[in-house]
C-alpha positions in Angstrom: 143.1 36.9 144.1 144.5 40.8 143.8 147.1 41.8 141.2 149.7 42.9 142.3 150.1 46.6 141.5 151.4 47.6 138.3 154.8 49.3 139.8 155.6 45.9 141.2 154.7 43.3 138.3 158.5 42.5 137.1 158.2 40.8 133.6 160.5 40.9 130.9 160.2 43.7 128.5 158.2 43.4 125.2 160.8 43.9 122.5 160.4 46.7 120.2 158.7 45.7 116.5 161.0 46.0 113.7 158.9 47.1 110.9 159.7 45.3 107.9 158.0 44.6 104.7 157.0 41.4 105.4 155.6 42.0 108.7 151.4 40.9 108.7 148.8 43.6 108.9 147.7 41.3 112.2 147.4 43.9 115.4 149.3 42.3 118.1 146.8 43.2 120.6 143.1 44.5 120.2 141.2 45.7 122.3 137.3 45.2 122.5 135.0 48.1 123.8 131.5 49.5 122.8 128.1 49.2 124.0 126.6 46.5 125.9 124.5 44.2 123.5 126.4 45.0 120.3 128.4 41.6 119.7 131.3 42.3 121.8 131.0 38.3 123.8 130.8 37.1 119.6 133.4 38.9 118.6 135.6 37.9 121.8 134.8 34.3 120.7 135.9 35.2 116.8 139.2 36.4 118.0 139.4 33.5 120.3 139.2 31.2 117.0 141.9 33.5 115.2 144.3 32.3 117.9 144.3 35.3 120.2 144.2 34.9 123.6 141.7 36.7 125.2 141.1 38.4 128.5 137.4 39.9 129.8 136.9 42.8 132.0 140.9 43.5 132.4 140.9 46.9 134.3 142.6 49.5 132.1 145.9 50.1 134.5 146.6 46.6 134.2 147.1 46.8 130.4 151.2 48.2 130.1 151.9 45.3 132.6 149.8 42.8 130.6 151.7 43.9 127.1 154.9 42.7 128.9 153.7 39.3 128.5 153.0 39.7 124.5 155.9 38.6 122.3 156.6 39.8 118.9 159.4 37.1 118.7 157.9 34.1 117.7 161.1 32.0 118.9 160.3 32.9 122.4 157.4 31.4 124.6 154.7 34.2 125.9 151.7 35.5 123.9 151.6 35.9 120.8 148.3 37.8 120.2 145.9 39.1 122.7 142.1 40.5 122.5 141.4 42.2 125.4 137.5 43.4 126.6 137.1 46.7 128.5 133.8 47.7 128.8 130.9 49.6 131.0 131.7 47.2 134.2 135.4 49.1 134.5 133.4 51.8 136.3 136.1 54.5 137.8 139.1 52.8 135.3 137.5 54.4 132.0 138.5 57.4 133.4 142.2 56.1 132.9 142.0 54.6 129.1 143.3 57.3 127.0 146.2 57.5 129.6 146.8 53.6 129.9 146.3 53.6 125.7 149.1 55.9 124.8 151.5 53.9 127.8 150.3 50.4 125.5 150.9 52.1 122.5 154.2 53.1 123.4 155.6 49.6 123.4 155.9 49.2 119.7 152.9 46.6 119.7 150.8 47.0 117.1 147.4 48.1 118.9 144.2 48.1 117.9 140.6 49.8 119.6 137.2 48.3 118.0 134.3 49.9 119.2 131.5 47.9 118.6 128.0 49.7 118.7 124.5 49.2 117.3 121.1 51.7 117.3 118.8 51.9 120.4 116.2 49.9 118.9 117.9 46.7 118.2 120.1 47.1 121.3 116.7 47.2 122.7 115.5 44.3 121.2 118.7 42.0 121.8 118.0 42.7 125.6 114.7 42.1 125.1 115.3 38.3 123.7 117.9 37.4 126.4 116.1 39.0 129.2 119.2 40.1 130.9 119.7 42.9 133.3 121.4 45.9 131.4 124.8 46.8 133.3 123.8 50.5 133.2 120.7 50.1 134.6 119.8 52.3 137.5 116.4 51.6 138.0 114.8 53.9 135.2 114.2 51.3 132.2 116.1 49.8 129.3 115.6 53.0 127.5 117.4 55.2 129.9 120.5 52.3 130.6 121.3 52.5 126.9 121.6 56.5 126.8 123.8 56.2 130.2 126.0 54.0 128.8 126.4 55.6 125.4 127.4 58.6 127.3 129.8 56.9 129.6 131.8 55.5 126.4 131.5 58.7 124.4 135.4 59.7 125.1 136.4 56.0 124.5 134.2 55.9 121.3 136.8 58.9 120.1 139.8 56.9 120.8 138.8 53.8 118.2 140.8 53.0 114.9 137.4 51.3 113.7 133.7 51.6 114.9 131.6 48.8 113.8 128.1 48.9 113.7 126.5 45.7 113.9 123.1 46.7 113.7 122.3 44.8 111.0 124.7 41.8 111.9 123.9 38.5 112.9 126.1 36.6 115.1 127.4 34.4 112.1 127.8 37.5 109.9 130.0 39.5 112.6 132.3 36.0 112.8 132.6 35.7 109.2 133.4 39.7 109.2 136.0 39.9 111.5 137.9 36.6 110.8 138.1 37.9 107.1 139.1 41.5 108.3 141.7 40.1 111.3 143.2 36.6 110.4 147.1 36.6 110.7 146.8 34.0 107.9 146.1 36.9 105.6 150.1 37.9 105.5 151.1 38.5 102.1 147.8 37.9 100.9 146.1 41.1 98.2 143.6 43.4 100.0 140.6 42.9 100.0 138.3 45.3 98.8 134.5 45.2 99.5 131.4 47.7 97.6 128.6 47.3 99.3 125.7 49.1 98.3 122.9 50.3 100.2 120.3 52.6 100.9 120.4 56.5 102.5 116.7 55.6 104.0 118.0 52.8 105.7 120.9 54.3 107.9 124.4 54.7 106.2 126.9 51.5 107.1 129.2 52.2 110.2 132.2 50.4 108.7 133.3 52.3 105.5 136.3 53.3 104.5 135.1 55.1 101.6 131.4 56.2 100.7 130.0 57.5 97.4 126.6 58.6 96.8 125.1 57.9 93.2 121.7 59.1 94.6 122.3 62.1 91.4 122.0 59.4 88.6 118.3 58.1 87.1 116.6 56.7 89.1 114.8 53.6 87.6 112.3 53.3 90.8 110.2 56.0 88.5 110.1 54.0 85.4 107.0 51.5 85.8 108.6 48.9 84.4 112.0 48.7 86.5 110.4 49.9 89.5 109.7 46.7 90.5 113.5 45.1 89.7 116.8 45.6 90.6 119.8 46.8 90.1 120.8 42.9 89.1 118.4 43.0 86.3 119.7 43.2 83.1 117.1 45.9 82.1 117.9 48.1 84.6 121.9 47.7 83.5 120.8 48.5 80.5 119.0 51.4 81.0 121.3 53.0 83.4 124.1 52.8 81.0 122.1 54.4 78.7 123.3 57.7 80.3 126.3 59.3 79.7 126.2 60.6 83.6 126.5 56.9 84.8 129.1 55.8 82.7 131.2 58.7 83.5 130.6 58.4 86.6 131.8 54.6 87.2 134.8 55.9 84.8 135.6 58.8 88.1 134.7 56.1 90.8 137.1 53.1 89.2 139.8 55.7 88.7 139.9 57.4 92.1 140.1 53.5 93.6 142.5 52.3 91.1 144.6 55.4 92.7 143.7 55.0 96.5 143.7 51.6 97.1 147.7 51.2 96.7 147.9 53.7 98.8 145.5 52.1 101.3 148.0 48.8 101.1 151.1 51.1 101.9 149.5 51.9 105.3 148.8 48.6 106.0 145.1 48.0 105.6 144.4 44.4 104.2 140.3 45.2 103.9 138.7 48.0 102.6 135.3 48.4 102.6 133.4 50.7 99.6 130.0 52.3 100.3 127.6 53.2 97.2 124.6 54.4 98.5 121.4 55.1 97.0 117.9 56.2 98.0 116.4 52.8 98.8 119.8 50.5 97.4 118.0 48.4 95.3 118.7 50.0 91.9 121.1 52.7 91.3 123.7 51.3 94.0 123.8 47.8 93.6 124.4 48.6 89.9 127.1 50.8 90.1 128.7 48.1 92.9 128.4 45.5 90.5 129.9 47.3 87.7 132.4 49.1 90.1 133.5 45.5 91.5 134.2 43.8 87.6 136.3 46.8 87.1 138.5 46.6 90.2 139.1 43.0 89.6 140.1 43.9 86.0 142.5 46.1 87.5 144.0 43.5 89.9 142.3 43.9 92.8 140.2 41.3 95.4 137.3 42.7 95.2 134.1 41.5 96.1 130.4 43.1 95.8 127.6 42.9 98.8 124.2 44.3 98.8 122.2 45.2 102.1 119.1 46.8 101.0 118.4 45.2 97.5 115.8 43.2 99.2 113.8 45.0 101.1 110.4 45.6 100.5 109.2 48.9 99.5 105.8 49.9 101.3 103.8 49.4 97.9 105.1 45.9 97.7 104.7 44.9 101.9 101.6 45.8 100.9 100.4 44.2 98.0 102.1 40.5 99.8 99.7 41.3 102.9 96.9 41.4 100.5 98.3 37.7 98.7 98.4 36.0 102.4 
């Protein structure tokens, strides 16, 4: 069936939102874009479970007319939330998304752009397992299909509030990621505040708000004895904070964050995620994030620690467990 143009679609206006200080840090619509393969169909199906109602593949001039149909007003019957997917398949309407954005935007919903991405190789990979045809491909290889698309969604990539990188996601971590970041439930709830640590030589996260590198403190990975632990390990606590330099430096980070993070609240954010990176994040980093998190909670805050790299194997060790096999 066609739609009906946009000029002729005659729905009731969407009220303007009242700003108030109860009013939930839930966007009224969001809209899903990125690269094929990076979790866009699981994060459709997380939003789905938050209670949005969700639309695939709406062409971008249809989006004004479709906000007509979102209510702020929840005494009147329409929808309340919507996630909406524009991707690759809109073709000749990407052209039209920073236009159609501003025209959404304009309504006084509360609109947010997620642009979901991951690196070649695992985008490679995911294709691989499900053996499906690429949408960008033009006859030249998975390879090739990727970079074309990339390039097609560079100008939308510019026009996100948040680019996640789900490289090193699961399908089950992705869920658990956005229903903590997105749920509507989360009205009047504190903000929650997240250090993860991790490692420079692994890739930098795609989803901080905030990154500090500790990569000019001791590093324990040349002490015999500690290179083998981590930063969980009491001896390496105890021999990083054996320098003034770390101390002082957890005294900066904890003070800066006890500032910002109000501030953060004020504009609305509910989750903020804190990156400490390190060389390979398996000492420095997940120390400092450990120590960094008791601190913020001291100080009131939800905060909560996560560490990507602490267990990955360093070449030494990969090899030494071949030779145990």
């Amino acid at each position: 069936m066609l739609a009906a143009p946009a000029s002729s679609v005659k729905m009731p206006r969407t009220k303007k939102k009242v700003p108030t200080a109860d009013t939930d840090n839930a966007p009224d619509i969001v809209i899903i874009t990125g690269l094929s393969g990076s979790g866009m169909s699981s994060a459709t199906n997380a939003f789905q479970d938050l209670g949005y109602f969700c639309v695939d593949n709406l062409p971008t001039t249809m989006l004004q007319p479709f906000a007509r149909l979102v209510t702020i007003d929840e005494d009147e019957k329409g929808i309340r939330r919507a996630a909406l997917v524009i991707d690759i398949r809109e073709g000749e309407f990407l052209a039209d998304f920073e236009k159609q954005l501003a025209a959404l935007r304009a309504t006084g919903l509360k609109v947010t752009v997620l642009f979901f991405e991951a690196s070649d190789e695992v985008l490679q990979h995911r294709f691989s397992e499900t053996r499906r045809p690429h949408p960008a491909e033009g006859g030249r290889g998975l390879p090739s299909s990727i970079g074309k698309e990339r390039a097609a969604m560079a100008k939308i990539r510019s026009h996100a509030d948040q680019i996640i990188d789900t490289s090193d996601h699961t399908v089950h971590t992705l869920r658990s990621f956005l229903l903590e970041r997105f749920s509507p439930d989360r009205k009047g709830a504190p903000m929650r505040v997240q250090v993860l640590s991790f490692g420079h030589k692994y890739g930098n996260p795609g989803d901080l708000e905030l990154l500090f590198d500790v990569r000019h403190l001791p590093n324990p990975h040349f002490v015999p004895d500690l290179k083998r632990l981590s930063g969980h390990d009491s001896r390496v606590v105890k021999y990083l904070n054996s320098y003034a330099e770390v101390k002082e430096t957890l005294t900066r980070f904890t003070d800066l964050l006890t500032y910002l993070l109000p501030l953060y609240k004020r504009e609305g954010k509910s989750y903020v995620t804190v990156g400490i990176g390190c060389t390979g994040g398996r000492h420095r980093s997940v120390m400092i994030a450990n120590a960094l998190t008791r601190a913020l909670r001291k100080a009131g805050f939800d905060a909560h620690a996560a560490h990507r790299d602490v267990r990955k194997m360093n070449r030494s060790q990969f090899r030494s467990k071949l030779m145990k096999v």
